[in-house]
C-alpha positions in Angstrom: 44.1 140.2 66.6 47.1 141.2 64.5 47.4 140.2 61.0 49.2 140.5 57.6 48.7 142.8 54.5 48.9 141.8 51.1 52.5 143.3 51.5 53.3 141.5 55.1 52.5 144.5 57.3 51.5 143.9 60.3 48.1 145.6 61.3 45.9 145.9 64.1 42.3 145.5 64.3 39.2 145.3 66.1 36.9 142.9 68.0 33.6 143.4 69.1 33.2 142.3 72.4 30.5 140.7 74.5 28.4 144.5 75.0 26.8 144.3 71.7 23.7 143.9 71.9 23.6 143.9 67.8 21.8 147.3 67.5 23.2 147.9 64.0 24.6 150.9 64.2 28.6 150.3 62.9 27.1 148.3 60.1 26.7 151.4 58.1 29.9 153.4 59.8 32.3 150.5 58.3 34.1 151.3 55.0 35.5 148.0 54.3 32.1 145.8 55.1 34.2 143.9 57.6 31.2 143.5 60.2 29.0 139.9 60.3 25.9 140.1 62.0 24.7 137.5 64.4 23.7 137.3 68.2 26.7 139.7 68.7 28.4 141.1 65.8 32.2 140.3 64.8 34.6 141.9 62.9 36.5 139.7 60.0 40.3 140.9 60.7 41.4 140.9 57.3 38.9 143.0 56.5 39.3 145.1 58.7 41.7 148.4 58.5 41.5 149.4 62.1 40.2 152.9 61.2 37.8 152.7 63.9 34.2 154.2 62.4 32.5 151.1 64.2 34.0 152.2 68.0 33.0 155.9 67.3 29.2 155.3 66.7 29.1 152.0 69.4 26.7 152.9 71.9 28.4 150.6 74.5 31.9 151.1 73.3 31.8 147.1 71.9 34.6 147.2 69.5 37.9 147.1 70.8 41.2 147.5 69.4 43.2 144.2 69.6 
């Protein structure tokens, strides 16, 4: 998903895709607290500022640039 900055920049983000299996560990990883919990987690994209913490410590490689 692509969206805006507070200056119009474009940026890129990250989903989480269907592979979590909500084990918590980018919860901790994410700088910006851009990670919900649920059944699978999801990433809130203007939180988000695609630095990728969450993919590094993923277990299954669940979050995804978009």
């Amino acid at each position: 998903m692509l969206v805006e900055d507070k200056e119009g920049v474009t940026l890129m983000t990250y989903k989480i895709s269907d592979e979590c299996f909500a084990c918590g560990a980018c919860l901790p990883e994410c700088p910006t607290e851009a990670i919900a919990e649920g059944a699978i987690y999801v990433i809130h994209a203007e939180k988000c500022i695609d630095c990728g913490a969450c993919a590094a410590v993923c277990p299954v490689d669940a979050p995804k640039p978009v």
